[in-house]
TORDREN-603626 format. One line per 4 residues: number of its first residue (from 1); their letters; for each residue y, x, z of N, C-alpha, C, O, CB. Coordinates in nm, 4 decimals. Glycine has a CB too. Layout:
N
NUM> A> Y,X,Z,Y,X,Z,Y,X,Z,Y,X,Z,Y,X,Z  ...;
***
This chain:
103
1> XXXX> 1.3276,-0.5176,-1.6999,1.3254,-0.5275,-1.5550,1.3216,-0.6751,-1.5177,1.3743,-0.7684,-1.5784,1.4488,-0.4560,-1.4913  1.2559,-0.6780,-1.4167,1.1756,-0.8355,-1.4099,1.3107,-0.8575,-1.2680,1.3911,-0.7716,-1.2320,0.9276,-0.8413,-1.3485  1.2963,-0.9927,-1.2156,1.3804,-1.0433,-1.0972,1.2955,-0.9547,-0.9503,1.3396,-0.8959,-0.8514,1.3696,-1.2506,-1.0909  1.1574,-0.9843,-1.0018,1.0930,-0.9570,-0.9025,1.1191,-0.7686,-0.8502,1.1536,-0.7245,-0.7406,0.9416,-1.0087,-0.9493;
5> XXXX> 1.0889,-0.7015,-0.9669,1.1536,-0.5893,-0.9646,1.2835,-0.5627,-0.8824,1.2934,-0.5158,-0.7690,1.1737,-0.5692,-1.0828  1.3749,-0.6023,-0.9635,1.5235,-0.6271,-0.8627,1.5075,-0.6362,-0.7415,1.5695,-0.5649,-0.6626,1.6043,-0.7506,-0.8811  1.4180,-0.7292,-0.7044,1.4437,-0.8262,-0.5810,1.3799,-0.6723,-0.4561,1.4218,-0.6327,-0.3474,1.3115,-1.0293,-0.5913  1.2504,-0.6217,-0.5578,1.1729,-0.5462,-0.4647,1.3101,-0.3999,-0.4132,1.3464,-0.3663,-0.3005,0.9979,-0.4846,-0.5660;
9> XXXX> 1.3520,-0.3479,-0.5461,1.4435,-0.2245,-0.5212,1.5439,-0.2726,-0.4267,1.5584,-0.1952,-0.3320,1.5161,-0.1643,-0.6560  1.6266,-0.3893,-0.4230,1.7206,-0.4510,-0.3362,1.6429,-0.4148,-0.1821,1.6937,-0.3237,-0.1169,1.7425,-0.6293,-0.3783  1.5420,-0.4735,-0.1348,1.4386,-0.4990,-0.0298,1.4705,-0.3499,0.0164,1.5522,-0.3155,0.1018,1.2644,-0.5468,-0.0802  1.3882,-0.2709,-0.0590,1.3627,-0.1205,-0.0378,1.4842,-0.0884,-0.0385,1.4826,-0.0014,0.0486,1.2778,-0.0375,-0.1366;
13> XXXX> 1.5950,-0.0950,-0.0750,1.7500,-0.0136,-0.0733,1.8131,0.0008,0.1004,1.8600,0.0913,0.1693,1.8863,-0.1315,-0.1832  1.7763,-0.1690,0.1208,1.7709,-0.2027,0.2729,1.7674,-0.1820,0.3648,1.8553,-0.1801,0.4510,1.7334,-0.2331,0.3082  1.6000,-0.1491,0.3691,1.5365,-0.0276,0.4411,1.5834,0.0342,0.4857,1.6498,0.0256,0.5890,1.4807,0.0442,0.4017  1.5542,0.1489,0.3935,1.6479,0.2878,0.3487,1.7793,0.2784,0.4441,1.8034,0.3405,0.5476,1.7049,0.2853,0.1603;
17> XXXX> 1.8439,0.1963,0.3866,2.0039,0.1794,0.4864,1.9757,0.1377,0.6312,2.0511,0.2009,0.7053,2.1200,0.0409,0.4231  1.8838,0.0431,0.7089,1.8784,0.0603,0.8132,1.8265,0.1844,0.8899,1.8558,0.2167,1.0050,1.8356,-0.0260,0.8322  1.7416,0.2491,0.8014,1.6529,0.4276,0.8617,1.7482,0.5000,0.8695,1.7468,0.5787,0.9641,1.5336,0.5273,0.7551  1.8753,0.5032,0.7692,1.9740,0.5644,0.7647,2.0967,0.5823,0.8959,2.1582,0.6726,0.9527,2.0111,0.5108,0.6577;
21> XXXX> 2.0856,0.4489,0.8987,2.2198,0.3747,0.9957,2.1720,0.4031,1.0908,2.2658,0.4387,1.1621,2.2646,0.2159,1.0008  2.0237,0.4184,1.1804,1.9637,0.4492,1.2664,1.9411,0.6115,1.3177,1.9365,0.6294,1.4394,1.8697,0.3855,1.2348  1.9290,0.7124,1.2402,1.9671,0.8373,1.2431,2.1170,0.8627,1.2470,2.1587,0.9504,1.3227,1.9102,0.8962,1.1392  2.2193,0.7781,1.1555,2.3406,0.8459,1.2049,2.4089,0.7830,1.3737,2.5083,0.8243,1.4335,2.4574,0.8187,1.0703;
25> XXXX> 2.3154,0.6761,1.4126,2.3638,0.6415,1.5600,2.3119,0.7160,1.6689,2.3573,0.7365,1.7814,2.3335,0.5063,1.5954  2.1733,0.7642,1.5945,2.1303,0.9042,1.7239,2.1480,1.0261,1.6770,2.0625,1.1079,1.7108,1.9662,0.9193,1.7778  2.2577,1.0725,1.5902,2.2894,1.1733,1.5023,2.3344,1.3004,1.6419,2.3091,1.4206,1.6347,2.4301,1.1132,1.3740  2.4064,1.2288,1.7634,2.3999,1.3287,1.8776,2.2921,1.3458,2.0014,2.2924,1.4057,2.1089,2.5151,1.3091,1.9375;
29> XXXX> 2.2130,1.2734,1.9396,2.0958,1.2608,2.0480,1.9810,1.3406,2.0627,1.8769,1.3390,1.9971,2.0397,1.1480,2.0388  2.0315,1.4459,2.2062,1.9553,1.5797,2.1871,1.7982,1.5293,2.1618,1.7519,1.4275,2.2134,1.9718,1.6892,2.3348  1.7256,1.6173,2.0747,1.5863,1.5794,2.0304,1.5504,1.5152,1.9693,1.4286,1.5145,1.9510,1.5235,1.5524,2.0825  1.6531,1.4022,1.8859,1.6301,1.3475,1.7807,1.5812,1.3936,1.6827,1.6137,1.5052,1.6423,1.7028,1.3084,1.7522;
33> XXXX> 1.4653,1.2959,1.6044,1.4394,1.3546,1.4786,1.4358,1.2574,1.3562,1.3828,1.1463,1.3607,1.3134,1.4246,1.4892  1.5128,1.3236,1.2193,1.5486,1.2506,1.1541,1.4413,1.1998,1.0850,1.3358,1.2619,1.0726,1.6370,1.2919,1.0981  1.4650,1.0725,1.0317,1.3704,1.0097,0.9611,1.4001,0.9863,0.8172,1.4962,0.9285,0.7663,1.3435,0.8950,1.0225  1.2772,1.0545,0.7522,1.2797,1.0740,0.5885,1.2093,0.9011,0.5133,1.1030,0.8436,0.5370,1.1457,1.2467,0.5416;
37> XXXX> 1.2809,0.8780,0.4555,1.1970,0.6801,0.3851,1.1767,0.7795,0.2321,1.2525,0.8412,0.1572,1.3775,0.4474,0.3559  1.0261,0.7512,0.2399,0.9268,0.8122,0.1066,0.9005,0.6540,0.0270,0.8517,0.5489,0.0686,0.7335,0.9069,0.1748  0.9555,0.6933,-0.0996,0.9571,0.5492,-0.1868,0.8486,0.5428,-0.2706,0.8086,0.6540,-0.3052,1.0838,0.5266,-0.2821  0.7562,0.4004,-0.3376,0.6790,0.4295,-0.4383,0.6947,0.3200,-0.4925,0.7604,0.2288,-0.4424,0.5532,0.4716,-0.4196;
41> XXXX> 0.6247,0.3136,-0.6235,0.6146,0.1909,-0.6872,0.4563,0.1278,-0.6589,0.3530,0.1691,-0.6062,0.6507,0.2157,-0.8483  0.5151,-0.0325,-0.7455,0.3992,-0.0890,-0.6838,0.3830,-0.1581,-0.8014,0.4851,-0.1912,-0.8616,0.4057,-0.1691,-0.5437  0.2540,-0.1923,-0.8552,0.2338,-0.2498,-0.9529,0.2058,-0.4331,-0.9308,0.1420,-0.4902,-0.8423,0.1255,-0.1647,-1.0081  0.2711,-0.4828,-1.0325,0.2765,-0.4617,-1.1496,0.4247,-0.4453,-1.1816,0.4572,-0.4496,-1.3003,0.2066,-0.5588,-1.2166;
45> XXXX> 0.5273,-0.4251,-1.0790,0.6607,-0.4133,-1.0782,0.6816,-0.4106,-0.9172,0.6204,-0.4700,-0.8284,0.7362,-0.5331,-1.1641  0.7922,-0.3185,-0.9120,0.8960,-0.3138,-0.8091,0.8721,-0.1547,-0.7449,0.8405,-0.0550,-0.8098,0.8743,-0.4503,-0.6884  0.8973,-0.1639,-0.5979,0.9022,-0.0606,-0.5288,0.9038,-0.0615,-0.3869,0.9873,-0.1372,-0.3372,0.9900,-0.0050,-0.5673  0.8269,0.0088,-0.3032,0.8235,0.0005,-0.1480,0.8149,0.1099,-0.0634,0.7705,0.2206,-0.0939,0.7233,-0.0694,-0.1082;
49> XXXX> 0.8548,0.0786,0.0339,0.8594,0.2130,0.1088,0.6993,0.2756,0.1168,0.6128,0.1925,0.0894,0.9276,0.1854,0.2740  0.6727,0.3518,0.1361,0.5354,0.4390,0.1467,0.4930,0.4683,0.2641,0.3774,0.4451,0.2996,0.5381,0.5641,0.0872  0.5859,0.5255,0.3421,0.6459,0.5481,0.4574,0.7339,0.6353,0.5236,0.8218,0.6734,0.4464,0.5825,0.5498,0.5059  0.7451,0.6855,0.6464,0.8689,0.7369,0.7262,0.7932,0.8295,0.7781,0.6904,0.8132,0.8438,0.9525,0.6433,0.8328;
53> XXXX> 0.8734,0.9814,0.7319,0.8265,1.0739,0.7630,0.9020,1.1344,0.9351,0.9648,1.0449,0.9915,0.8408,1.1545,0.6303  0.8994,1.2105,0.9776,1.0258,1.2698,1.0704,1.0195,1.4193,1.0639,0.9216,1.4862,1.0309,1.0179,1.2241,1.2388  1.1513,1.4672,1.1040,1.1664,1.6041,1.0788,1.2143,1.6630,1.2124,1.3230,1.6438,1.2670,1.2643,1.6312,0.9592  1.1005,1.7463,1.2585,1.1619,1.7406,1.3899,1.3013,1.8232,1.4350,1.3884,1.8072,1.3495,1.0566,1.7835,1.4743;
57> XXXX> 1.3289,1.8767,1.5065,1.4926,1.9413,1.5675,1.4092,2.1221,1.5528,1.3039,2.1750,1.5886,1.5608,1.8647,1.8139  1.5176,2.1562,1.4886,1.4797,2.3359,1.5205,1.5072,2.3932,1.6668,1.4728,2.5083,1.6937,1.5859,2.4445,1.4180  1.5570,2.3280,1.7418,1.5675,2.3282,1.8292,1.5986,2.2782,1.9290,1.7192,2.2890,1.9516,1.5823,2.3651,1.8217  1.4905,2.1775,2.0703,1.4854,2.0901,2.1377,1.6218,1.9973,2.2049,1.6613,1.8808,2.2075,1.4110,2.1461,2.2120;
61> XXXX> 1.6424,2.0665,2.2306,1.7906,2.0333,2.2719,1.8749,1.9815,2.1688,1.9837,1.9465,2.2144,1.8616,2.1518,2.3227  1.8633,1.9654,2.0532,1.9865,1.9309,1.9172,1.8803,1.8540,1.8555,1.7575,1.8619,1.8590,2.0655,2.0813,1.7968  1.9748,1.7662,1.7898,1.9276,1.6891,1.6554,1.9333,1.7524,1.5487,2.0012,1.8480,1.5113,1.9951,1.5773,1.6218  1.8007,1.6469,1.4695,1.7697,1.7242,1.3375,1.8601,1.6482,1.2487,1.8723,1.6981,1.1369,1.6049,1.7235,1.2836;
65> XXXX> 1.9319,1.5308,1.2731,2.0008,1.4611,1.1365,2.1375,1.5631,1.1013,2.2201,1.6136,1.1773,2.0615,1.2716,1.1744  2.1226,1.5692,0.9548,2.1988,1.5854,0.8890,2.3005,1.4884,0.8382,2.2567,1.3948,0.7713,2.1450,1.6305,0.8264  2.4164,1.4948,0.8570,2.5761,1.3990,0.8564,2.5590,1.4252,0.6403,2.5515,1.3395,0.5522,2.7967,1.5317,0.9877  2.5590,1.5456,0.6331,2.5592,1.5348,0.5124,2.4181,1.4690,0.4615,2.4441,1.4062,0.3588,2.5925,1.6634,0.4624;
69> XXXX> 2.3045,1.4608,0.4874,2.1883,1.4468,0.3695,2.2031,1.2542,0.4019,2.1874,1.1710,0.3125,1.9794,1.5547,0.4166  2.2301,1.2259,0.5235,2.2869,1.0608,0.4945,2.3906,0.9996,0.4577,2.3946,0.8813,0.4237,2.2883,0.9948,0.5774  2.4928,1.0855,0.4625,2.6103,1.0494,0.3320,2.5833,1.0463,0.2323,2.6634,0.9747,0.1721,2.7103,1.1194,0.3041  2.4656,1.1088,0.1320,2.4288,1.1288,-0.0156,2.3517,1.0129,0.0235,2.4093,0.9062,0.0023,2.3545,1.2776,-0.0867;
73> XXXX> 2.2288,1.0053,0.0785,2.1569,0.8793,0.1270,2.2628,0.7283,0.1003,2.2664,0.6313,0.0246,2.1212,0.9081,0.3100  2.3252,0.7747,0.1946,2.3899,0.5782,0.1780,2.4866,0.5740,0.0486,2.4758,0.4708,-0.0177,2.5222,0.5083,0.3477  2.5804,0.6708,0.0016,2.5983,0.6445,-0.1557,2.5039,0.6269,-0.2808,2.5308,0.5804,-0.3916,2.6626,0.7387,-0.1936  2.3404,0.6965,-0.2124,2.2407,0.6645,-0.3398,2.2358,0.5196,-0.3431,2.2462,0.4637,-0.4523,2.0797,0.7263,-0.3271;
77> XXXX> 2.2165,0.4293,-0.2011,2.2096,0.3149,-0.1899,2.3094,0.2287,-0.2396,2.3064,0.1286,-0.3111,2.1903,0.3011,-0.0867  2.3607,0.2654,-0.2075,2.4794,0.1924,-0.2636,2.4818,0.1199,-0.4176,2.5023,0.0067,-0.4614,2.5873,0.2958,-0.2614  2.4453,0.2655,-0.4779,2.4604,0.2349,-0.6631,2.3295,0.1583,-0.6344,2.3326,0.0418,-0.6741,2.4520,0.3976,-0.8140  2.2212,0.1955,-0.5775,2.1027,0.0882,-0.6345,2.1085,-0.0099,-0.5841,2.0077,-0.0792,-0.5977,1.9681,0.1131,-0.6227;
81> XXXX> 2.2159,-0.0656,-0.5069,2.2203,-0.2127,-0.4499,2.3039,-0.2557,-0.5902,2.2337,-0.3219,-0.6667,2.3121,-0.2418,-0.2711  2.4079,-0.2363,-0.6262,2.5320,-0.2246,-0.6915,2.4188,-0.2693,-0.8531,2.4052,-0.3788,-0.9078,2.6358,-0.0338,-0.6660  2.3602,-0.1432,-0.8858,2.2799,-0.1534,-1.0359,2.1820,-0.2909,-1.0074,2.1641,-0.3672,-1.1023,2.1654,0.0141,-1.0781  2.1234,-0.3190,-0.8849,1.9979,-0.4223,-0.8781,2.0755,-0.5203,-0.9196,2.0733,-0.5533,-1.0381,1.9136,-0.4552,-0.7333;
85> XXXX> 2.1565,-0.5826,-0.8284,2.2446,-0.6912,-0.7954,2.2955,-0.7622,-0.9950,2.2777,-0.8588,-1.0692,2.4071,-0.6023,-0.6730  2.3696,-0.6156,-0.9887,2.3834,-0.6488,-1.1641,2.3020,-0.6782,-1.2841,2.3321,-0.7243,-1.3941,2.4283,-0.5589,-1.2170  2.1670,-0.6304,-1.2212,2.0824,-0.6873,-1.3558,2.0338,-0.8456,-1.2827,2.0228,-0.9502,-1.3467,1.9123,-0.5599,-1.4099  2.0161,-0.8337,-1.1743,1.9662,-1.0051,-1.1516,2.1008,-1.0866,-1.2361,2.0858,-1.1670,-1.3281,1.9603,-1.0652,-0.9348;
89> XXXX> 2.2265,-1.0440,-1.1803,2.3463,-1.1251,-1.2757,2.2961,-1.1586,-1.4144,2.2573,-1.2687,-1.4535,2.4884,-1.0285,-1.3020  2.3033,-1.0469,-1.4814,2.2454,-1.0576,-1.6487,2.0789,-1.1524,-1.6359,2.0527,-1.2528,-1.7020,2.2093,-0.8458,-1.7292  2.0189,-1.1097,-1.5699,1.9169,-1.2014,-1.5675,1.8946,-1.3327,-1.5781,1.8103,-1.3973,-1.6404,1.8786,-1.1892,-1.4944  2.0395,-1.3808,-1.4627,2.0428,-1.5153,-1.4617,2.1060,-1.5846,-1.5226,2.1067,-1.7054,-1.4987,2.0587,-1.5526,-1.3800;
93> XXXX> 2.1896,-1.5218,-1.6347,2.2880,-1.5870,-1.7540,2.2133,-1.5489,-1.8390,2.2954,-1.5498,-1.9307,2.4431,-1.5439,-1.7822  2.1252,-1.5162,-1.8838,2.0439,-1.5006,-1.9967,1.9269,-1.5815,-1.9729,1.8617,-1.6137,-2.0723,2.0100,-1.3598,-2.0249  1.8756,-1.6331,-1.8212,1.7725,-1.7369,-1.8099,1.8939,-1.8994,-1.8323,1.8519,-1.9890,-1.9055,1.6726,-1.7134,-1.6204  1.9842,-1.9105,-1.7881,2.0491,-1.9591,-1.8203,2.1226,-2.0010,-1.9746,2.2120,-2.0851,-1.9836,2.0821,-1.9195,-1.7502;
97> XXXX> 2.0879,-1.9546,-2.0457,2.1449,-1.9485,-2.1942,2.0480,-1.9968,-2.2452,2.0609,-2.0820,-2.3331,2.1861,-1.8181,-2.2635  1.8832,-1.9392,-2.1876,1.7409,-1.9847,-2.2946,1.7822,-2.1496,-2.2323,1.8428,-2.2326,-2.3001,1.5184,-1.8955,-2.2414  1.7382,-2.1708,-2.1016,1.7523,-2.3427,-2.0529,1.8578,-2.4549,-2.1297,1.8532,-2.5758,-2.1523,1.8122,-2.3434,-1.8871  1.9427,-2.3584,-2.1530,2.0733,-2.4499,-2.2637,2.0430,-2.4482,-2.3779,2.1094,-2.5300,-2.4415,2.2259,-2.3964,-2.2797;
101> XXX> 1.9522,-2.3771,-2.4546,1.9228,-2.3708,-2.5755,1.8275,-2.4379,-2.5466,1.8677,-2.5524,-2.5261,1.9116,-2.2590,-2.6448  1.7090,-2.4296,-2.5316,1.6154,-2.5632,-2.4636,1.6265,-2.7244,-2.4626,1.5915,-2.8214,-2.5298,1.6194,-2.5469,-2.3288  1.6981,-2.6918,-2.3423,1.7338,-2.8144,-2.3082,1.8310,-2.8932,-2.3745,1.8566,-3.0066,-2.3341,1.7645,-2.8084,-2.1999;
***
C-alpha cells in the first residue's frame, strides 16, 4: 500500500462521513432522502467516490434515513480512518529507516 493509496482511502473515508453527518441532521426532515456514497477504485492506486445515489422516503411525509444503516456507516469509517492513518505511520518510519541507512 502506497502513501498515495492511504492518502486517497483517508479522502474518500471523509466524504463518506460528511454524506453521513448530513443525512443524520435531516434524519427528521419530512421527505428527506437518504444518500447512498458508491465507492471505486482508481488506478493505479487508491479509491473515490463514484457517486451519490438517493433513496427516496416510502412515504412523503417521513424520511428515508436510517439511524441504524449510519451508525454501521460511521463505525465502518472510523476503522478505515484508524487502519489508513496507521499504515502511513509504518510508512513513514520505514521511509525513515531507508534515509538513515542511506544517508
Amino acid at each position: 500500500m502506497s502513501t498515495t493509496s492511504s492518502l486517497s482511502a483517508l479522502r474518500t473515508a471523509l466524504h463518506r462521513n460528511d454524506i453521513s453527518a448530513h443525512d443524520v441532521a435531516n434524519s427528521t426532515t419530512p421527505g428527506f432522502s437518504q444518500s447512498t456514497p458508491h465507492q471505486t477504485s482508481v488506478a493505479p492506486e487508491g479509491t473515490r467516490l463514484s457517486h451519490v445515489s438517493r433513496t427516496p422516503p416510502p412515504v412523503p411525509s417521513e424520511s428515508s434515513t436510517s439511524l441504524v444503516d449510519e451508525t454501521a456507516e460511521r463505525v465502518g469509517i472510523k476503522y478505515t480512518v484508524s487502519a489508513n492513518a496507521k499504515a502511513m505511520t509504518v510508512q513513514d518510519r520505514m521511509l525513515g529507516t531507508i534515509l538513515d541507512i542511506i544517508g
